[in-house]
Backbone bond lengths (Angstrom), bond angles and torsions (degrees), N, CA, C in turn:
res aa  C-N    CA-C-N  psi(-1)  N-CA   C-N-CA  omega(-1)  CA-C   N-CA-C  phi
1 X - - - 1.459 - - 1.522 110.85 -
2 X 1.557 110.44 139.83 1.783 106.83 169.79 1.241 112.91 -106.18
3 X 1.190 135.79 151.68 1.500 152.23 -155.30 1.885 85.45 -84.55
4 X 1.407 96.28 134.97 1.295 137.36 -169.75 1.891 108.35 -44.54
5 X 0.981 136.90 106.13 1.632 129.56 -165.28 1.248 93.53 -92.43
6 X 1.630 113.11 170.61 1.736 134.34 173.51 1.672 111.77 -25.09
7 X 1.368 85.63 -67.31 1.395 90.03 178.93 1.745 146.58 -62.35
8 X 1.664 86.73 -26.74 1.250 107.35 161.12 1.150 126.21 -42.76
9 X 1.294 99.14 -72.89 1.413 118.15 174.86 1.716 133.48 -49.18
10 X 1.223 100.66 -32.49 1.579 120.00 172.20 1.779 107.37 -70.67
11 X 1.554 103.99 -53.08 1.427 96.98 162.30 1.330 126.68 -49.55
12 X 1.458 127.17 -48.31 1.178 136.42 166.18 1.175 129.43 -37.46
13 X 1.253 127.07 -44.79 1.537 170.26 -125.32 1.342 120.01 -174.86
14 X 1.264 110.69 53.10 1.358 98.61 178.88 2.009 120.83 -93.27
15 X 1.352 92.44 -22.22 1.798 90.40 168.67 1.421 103.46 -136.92
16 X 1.786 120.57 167.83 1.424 130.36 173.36 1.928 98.42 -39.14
17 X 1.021 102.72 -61.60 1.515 101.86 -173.96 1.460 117.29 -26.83
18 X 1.352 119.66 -55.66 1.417 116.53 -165.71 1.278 93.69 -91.98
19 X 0.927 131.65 -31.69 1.845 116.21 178.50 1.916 98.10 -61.81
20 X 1.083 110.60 -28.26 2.010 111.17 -178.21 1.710 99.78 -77.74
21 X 1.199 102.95 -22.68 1.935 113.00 -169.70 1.601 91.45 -98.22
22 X 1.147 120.90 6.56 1.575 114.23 -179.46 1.560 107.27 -86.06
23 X 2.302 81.78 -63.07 1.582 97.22 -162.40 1.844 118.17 -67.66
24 X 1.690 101.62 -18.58 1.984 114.11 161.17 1.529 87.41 -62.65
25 X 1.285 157.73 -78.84 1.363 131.59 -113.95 1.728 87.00 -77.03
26 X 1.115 101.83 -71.37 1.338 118.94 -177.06 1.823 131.26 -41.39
27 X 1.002 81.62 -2.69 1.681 93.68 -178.94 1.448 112.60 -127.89
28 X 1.592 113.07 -24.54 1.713 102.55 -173.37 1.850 88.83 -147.83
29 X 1.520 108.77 -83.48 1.410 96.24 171.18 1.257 114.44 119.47
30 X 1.439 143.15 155.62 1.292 140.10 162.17 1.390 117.90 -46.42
31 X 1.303 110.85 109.59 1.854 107.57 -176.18 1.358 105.60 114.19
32 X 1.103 125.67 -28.79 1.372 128.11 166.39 1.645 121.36 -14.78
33 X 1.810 113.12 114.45 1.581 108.27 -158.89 1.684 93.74 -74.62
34 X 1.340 138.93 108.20 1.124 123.90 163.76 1.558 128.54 -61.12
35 X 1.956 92.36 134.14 1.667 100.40 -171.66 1.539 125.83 -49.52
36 X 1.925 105.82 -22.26 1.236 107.61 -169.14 1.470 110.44 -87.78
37 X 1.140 128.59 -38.77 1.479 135.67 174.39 1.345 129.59 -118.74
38 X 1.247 115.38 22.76 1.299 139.78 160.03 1.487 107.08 47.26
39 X 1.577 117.70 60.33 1.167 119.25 -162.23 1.957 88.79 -158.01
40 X 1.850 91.79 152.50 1.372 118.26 -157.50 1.712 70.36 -74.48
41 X 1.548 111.40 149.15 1.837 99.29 158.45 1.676 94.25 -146.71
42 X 1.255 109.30 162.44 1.220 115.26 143.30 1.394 125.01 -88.34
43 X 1.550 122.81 133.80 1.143 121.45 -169.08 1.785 128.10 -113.12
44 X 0.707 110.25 157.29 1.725 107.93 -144.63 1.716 92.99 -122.99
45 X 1.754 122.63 137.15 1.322 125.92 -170.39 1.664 100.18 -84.20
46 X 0.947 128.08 128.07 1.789 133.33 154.32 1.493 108.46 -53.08
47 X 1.101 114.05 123.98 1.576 121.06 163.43 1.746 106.61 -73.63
48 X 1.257 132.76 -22.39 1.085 122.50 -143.41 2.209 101.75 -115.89
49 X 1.284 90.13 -4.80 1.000 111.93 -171.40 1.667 126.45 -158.79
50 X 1.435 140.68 134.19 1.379 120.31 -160.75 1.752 93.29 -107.37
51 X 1.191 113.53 114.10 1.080 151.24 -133.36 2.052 133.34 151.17
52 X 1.311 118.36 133.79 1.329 128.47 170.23 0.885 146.74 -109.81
53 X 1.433 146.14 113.87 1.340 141.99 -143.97 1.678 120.29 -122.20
54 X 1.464 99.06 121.10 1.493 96.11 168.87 1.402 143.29 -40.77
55 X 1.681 107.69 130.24 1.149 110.96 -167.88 1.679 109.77 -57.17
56 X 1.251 124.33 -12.18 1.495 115.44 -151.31 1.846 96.24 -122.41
57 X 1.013 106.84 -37.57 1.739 114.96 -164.71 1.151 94.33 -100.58
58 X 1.583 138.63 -38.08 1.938 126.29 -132.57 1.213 103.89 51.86
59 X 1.594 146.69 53.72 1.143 138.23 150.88 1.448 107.46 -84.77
60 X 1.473 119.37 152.60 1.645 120.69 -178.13 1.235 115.16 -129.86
61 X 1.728 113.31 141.18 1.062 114.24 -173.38 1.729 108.38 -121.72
62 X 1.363 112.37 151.95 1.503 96.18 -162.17 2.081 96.38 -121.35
63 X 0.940 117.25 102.02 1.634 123.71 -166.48 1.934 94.17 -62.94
64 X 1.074 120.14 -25.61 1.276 109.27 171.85 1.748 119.47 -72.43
65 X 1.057 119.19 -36.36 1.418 124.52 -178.73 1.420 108.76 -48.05
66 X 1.182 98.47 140.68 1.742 109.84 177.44 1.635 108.48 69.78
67 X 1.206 125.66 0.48 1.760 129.77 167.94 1.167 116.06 -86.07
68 X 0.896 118.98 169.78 1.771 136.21 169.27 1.408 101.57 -59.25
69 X 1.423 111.19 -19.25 1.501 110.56 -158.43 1.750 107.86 -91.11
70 X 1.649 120.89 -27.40 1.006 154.50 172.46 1.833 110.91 -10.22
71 X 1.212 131.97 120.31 1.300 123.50 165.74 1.707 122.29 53.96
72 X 1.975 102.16 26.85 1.260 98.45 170.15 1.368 122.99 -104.28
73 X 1.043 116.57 166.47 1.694 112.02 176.81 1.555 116.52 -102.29
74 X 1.641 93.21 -5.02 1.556 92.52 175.09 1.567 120.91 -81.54
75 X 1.582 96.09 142.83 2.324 76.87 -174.11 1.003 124.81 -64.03
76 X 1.468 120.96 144.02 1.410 133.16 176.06 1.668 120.19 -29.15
77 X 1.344 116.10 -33.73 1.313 124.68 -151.43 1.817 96.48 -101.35
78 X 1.421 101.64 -27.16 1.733 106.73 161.22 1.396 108.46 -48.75
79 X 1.487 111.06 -74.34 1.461 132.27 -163.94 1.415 108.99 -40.04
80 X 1.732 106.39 -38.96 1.662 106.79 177.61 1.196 110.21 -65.65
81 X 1.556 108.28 -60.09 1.292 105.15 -179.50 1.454 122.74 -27.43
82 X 1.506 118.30 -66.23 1.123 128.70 171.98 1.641 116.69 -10.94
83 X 1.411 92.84 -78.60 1.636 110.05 -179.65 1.404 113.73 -54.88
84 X 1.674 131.14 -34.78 1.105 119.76 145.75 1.451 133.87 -40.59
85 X 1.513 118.67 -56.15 1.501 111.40 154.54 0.945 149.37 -56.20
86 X 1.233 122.61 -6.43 1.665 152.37 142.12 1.449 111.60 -53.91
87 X 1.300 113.26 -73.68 1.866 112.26 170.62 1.389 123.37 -53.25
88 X 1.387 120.64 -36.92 1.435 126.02 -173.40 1.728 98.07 -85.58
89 X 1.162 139.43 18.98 1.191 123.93 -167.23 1.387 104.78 -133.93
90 X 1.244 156.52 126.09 0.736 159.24 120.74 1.582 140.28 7.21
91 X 1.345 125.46 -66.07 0.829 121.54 167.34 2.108 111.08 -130.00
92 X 1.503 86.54 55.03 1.672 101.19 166.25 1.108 98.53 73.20
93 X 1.596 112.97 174.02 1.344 138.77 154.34 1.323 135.75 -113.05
94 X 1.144 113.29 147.84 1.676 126.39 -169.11 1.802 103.62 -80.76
95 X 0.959 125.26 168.52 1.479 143.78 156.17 1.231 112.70 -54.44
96 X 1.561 119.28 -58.48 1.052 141.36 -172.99 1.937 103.25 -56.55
97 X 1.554 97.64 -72.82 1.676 80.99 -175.88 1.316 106.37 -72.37
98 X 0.980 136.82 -0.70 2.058 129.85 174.52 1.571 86.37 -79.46
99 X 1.327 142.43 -22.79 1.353 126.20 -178.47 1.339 84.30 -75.79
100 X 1.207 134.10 -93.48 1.434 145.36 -111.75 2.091 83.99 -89.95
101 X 1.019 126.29 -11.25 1.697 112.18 -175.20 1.479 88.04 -100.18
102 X 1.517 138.07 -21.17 1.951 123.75 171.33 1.702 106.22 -117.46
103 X 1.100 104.61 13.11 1.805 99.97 178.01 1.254 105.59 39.67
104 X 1.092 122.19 62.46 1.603 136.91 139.00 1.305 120.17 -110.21
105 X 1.470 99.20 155.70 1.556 106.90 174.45 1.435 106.49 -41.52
106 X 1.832 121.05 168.34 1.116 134.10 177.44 1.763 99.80 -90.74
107 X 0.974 111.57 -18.24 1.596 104.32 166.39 1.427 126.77 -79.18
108 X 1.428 103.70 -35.16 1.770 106.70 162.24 1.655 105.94 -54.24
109 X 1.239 99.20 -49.98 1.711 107.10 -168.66 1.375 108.55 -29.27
110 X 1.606 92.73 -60.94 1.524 109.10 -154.01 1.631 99.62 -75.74
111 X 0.887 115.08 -13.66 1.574 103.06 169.59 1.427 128.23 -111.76
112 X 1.520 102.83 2.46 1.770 112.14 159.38 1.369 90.82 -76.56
113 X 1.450 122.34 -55.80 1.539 107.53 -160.31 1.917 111.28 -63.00
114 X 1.044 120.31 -45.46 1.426 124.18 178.96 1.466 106.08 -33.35
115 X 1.433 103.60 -59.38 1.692 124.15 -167.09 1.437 80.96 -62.96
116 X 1.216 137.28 -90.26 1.474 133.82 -152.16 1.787 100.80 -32.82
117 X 1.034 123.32 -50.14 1.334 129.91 -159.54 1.550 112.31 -65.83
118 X 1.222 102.20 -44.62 1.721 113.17 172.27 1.631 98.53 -68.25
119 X 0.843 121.46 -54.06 1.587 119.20 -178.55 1.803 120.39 -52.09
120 X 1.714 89.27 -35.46 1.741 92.50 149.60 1.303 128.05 -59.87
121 X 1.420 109.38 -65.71 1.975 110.27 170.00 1.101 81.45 -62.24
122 X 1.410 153.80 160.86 1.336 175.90 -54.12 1.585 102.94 0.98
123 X 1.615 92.31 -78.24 1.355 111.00 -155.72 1.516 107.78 -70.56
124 X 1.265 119.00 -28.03 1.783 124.73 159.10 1.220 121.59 -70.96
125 X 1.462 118.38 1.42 1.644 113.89 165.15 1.364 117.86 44.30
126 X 1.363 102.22 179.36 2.096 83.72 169.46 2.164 78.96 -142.64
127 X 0.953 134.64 80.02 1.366 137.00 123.73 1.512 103.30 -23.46
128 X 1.683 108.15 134.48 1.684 110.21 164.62 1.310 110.14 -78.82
129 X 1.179 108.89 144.57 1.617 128.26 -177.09 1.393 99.61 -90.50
130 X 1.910 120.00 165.46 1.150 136.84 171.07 1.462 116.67 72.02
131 X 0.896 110.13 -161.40 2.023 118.45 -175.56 1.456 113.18 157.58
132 X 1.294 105.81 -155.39 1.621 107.64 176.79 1.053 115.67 -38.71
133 X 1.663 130.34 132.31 1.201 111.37 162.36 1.289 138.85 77.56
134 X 1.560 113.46 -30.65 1.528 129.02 -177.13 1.501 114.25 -73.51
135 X 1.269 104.59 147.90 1.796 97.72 -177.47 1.811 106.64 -96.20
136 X 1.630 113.12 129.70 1.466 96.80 167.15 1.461 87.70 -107.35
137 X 1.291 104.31 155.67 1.904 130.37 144.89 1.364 100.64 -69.45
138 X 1.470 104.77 144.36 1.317 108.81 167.67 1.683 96.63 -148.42
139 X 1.165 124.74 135.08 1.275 131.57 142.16 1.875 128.71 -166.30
140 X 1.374 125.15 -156.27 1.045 115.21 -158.28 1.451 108.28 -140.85
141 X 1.269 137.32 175.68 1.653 125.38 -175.81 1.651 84.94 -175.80
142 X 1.443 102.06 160.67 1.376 133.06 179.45 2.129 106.98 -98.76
143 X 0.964 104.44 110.08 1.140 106.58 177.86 1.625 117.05 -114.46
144 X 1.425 125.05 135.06 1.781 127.69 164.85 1.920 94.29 89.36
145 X 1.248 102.98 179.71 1.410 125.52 170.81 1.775 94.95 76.92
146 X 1.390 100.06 -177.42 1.585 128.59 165.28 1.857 117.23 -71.27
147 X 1.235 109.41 137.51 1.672 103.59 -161.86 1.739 92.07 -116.74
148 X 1.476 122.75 5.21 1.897 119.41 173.69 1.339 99.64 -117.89
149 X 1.532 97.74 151.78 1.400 106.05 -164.54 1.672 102.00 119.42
150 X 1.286 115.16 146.65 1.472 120.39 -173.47 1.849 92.72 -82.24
151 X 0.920 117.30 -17.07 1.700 116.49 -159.31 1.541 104.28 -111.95
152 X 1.558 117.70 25.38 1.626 103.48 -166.41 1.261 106.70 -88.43
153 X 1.537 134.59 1.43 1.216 137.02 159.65 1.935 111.21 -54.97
154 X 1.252 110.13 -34.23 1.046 103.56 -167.46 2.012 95.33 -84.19
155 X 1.424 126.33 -5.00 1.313 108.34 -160.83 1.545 90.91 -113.53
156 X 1.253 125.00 16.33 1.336 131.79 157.59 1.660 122.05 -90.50
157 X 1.080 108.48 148.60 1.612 115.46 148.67 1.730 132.39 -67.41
158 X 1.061 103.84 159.03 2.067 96.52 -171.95 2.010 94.94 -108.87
159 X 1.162 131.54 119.71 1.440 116.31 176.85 1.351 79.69 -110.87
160 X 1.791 108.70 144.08 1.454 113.93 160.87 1.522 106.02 -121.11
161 X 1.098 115.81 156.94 1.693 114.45 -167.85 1.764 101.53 -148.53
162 X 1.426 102.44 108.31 1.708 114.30 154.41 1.540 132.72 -61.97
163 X 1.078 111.76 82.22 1.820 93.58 -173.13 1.715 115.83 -112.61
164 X 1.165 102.34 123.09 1.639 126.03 -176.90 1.830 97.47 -58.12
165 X 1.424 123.41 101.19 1.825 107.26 164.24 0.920 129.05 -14.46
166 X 1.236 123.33 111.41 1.589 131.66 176.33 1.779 114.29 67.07
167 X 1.082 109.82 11.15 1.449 116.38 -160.98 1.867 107.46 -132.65
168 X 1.577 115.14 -157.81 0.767 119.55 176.00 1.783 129.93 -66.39
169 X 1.935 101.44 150.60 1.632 93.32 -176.66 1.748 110.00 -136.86
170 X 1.229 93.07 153.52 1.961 97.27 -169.18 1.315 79.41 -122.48
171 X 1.696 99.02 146.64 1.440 124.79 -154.90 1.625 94.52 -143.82
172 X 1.316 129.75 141.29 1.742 137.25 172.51 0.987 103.85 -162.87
173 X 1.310 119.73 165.47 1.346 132.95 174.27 1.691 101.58 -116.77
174 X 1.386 127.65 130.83 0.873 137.82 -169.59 1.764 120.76 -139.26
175 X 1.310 120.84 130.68 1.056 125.33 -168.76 1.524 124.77 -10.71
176 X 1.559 109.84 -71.31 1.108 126.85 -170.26 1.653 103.12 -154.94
177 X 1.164 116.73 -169.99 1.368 142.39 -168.42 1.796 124.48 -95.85
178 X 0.930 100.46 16.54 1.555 119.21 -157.65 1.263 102.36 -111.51
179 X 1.830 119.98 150.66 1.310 117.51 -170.81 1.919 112.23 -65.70
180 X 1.248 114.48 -37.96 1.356 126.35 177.16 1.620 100.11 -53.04
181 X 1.427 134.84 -22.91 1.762 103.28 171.42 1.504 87.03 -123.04
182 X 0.820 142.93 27.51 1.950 142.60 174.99 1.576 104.00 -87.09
183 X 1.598 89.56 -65.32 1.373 103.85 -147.31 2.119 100.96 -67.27
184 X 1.192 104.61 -22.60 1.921 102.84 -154.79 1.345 84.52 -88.54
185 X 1.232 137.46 -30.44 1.789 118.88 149.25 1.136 141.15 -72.01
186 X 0.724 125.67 1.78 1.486 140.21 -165.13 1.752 90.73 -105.72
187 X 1.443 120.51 -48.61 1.877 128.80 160.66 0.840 95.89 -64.34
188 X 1.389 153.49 -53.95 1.352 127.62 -167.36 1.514 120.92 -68.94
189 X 1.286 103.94 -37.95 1.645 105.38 -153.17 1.859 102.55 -115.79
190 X 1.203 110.06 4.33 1.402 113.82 160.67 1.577 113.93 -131.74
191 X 1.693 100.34 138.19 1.281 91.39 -176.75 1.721 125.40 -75.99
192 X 1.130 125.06 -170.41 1.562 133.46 -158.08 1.660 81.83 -100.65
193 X 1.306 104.22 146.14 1.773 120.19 158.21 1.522 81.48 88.95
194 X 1.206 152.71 -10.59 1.755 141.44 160.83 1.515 103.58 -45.86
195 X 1.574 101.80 159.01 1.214 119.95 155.01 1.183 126.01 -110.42
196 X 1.702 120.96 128.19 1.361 139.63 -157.18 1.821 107.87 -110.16
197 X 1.305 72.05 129.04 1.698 89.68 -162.51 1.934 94.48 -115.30
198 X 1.458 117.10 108.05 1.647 102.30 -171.42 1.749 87.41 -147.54
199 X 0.976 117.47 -168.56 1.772 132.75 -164.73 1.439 107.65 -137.58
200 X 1.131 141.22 123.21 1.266 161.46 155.24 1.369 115.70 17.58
201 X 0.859 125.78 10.08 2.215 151.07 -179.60 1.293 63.87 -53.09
202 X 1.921 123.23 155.97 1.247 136.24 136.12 1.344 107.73 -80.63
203 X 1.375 126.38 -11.44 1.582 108.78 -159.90 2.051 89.65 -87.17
204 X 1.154 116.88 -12.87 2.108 119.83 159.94 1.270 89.78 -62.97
205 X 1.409 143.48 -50.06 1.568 94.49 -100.46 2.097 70.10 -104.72
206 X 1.404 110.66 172.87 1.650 125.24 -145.80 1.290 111.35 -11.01
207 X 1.583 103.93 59.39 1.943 103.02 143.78 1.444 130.92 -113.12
208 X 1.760 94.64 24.61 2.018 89.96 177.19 1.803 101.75 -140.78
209 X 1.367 92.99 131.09 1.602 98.78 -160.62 1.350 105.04 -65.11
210 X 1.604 152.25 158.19 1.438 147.71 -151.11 1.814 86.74 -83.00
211 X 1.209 115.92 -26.81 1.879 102.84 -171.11 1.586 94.39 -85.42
212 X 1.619 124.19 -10.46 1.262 91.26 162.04 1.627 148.31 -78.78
213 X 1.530 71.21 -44.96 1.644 109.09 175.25 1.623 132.74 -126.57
214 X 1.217 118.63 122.57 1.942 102.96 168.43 1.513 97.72 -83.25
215 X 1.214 118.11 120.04 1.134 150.65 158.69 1.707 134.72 -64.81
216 X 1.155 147.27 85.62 0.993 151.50 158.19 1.620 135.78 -98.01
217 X 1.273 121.68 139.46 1.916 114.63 -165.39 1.692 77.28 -144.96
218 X 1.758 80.89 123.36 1.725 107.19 150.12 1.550 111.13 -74.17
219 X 0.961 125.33 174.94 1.647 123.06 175.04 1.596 101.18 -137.75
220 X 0.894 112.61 129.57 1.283 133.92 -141.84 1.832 105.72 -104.37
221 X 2.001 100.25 -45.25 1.298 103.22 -177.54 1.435 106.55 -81.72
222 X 1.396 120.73 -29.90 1.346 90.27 163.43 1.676 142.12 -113.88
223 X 1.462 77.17 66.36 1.722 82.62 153.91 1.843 98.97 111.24
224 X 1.682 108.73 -42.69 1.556 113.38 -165.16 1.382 105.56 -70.71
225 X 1.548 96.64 149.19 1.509 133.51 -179.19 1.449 108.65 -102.75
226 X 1.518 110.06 -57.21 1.090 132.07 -161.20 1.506 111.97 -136.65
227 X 1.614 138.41 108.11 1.087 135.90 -138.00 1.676 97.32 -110.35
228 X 1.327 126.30 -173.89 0.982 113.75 175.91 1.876 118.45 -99.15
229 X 1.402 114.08 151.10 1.164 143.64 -113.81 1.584 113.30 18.80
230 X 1.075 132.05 78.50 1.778 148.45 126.74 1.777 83.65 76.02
231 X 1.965 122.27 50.99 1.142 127.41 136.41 1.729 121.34 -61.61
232 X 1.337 124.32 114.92 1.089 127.89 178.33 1.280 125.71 -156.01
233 X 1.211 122.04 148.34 1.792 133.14 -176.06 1.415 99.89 -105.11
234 X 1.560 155.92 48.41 1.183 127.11 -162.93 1.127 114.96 -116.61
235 X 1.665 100.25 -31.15 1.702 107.05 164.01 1.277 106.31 -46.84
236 X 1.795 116.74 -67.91 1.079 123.13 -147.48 2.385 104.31 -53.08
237 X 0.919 97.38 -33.23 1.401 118.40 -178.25 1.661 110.57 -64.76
238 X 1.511 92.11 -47.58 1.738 88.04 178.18 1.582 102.25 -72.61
239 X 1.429 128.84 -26.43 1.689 112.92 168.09 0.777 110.87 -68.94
240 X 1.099 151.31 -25.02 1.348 159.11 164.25 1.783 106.71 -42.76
241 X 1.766 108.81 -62.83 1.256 99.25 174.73 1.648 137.10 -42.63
242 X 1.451 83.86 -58.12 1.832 107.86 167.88 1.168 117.89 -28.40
243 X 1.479 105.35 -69.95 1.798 116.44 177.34 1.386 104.53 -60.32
244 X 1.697 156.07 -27.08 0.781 127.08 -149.00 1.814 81.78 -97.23
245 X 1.614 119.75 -36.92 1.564 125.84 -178.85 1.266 105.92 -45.21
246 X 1.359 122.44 -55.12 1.426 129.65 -165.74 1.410 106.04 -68.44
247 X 1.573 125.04 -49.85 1.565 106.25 174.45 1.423 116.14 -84.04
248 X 1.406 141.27 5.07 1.661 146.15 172.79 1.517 105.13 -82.09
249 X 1.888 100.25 -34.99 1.614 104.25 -162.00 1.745 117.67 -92.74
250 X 1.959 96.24 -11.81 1.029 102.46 178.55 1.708 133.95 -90.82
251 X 2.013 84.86 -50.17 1.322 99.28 -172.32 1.559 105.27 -131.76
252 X 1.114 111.43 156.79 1.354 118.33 -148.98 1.646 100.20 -90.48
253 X 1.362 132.02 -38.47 1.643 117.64 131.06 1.141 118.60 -127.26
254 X 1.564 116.30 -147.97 1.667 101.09 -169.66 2.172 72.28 -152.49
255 X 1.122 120.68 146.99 1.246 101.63 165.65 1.420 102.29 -113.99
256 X 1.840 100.59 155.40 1.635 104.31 175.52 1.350 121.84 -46.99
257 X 1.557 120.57 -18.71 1.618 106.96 -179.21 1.587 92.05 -67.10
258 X 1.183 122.91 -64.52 1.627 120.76 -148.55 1.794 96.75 -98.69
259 X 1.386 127.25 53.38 1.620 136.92 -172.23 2.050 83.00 -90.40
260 X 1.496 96.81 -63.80 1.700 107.08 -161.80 1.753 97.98 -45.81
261 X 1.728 126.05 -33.65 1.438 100.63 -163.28 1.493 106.22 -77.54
262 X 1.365 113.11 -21.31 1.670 116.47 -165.06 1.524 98.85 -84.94
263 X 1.057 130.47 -24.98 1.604 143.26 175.53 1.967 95.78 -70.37
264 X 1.192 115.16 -66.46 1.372 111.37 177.05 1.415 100.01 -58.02
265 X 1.407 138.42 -82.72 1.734 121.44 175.41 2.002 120.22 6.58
266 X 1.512 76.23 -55.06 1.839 95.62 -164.56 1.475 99.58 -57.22
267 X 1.216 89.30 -59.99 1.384 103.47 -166.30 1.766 110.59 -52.08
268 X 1.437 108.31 -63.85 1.311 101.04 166.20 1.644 124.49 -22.49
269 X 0.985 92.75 -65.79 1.722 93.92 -168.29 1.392 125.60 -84.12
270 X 1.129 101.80 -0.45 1.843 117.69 163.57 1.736 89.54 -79.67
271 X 1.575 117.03 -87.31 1.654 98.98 174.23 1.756 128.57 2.39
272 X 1.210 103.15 -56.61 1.658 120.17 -169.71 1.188 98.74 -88.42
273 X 1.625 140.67 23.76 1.929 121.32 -153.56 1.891 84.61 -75.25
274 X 1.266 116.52 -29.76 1.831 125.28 -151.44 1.476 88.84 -71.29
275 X 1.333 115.51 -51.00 1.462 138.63 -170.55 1.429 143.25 -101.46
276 X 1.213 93.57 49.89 1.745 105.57 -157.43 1.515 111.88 -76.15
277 X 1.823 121.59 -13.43 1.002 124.91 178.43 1.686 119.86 -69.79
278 X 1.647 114.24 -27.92 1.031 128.82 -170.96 1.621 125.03 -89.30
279 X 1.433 111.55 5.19 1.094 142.46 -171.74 2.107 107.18 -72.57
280 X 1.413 95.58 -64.46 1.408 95.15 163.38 1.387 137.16 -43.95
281 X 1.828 101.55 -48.83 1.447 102.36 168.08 1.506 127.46 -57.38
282 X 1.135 95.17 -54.15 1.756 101.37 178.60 1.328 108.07 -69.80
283 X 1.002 131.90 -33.78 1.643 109.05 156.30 1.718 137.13 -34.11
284 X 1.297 88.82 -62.31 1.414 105.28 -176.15 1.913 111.56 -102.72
285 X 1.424 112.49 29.59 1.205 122.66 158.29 1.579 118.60 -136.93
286 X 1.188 96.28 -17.14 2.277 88.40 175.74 1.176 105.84 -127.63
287 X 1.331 107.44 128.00 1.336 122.84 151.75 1.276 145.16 -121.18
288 X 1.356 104.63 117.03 1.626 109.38 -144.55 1.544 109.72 -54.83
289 X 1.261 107.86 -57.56 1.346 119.55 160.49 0.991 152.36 -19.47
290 X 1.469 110.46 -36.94 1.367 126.17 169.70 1.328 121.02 -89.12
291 X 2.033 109.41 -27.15 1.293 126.97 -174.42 1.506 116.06 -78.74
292 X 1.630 106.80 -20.04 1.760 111.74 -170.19 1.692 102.87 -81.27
């Protein structure tokens, strides 16, 4: 399958209505047991309100509530759009062109795009990566701020990133570099009996007991790429590149409050690199949130 083009999508979506006839199918549906009278109904659209009402009670259900989509005034068929320009793009979108591609204010922008972004980490969950045997990458990089100055470590952010070989990767931003915020993710978000693939950091090196982890470190200062038997960080490093391209190439900064949503963004859609067509759907059909 190829990821959904202009036109597609307009067919798909061609007015607020069917994007409101989307988020009912997809969320409740013909047959839907209504909460108020506990009965199968067919449900009928309100003209007066976007919202649906039981065939048997007039009880109403509103498919926007509890979405990203929730209490906006912007039209429905924007908001998709949006999330379409999010999937079709590569390395995200700015405020700026979400203003000038739906002619809205730059303050709507910036808070369709936020919302879109959390709705990415939503729907990418963080499931632990690895298992028996499996190798994760693990390491860490300085992302945003000023890089002169003896102290520019401190005017950066820390991103650390788990990545499963050839597979899936969990991405955070984390204090600093030290075993005390390394290590309690690295337990959380990778499983036990993995193989750990990390670089000469002291805050790795003997902090995971052998029943947790098999353990391996390339060494980095001198000289190795590739350690012996095929120990290596390089994937994890080339995501690393991406994310730093995608937020340098996109947006002009990113600040540490909102670093974690553009890091989750990334992350999302690296997950999907195999599957980029399926990105739209699950956007605008699951929501984790509403389902837990």
């Amino acid at each position: 399958m190829k990821q959904t083009n202009v036109r597609q999508f307009f067919k798909q979506f061609p007015t607020d209505e069917a994007c409101l006839e989307h988020l009912f199918n997809v969320r409740f549906g013909q047959g839907h047991v209504c909460p108020k009278c506990e009965r199968e109904a067919k449900w009928y659209r309100l003209t007066n309100e976007q919202a649906f009402s039981c065939q048997w009670c007039g009880h109403h259900i509103h498919p926007m509530v509890g979405s990203i989509f929730e209490k906006s005034r912007t039209p429905l068929q924007l908001w998709f759009y949006a999330v379409f320009l999010f999937t079709t793009s590569k390395h995200g979108v700015s405020g700026k062109e979400l203003q000038r591609q739906l002619g809205v204010t730059y303050k709507t922008a910036w808070r369709m795009a936020k919302l879109i972004r959390e709705q990415m980490a939503a729907v990418d969950g963080e499931e632990p990566i690895g298992g028996e045997g499996i190798v994760v990458e693990v390491d860490e990089t300085f992302v945003g701020g000023k890089t002169k100055g003896m102290d520019w470590r401190k005017r950066k952010s820390v991103v650390m990133a788990m990545l499963e070989r050839d597979g899936t990767a969990i991405a955070k931003v984390v204090p600093d570099q030290t075993r005390g915020s390394l290590k309690p993710e690295i337990l959380e978000n990778v499983r036990q009996g993995s193989e750990l693939h990390t670089d000469e950091l002291r805050a790795y090196q003997k902090t995971f007991h052998p029943a947790e982890y098999t353990h391996k470190t390339v060494n980095h200062g001198q000289g190795e790429c590739v350690a012996e038997g095929g120990t290596t960080t390089n994937q994890v490093e080339n995501f690393f590149r991406h994310l730093k391209n995608a937020i340098s190439g996109t947006h002009i900064s990113v600040s540490p409050k909102y670093l974690e949503t553009y890091v989750k963004e990334f992350g999302y859609r690296f997950n999907r690199r195999m599957r980029p067509q399926t990105m739209l759907d699950e956007l605008l059909s699951r929501f984790p949130e509403l389902d837990a």
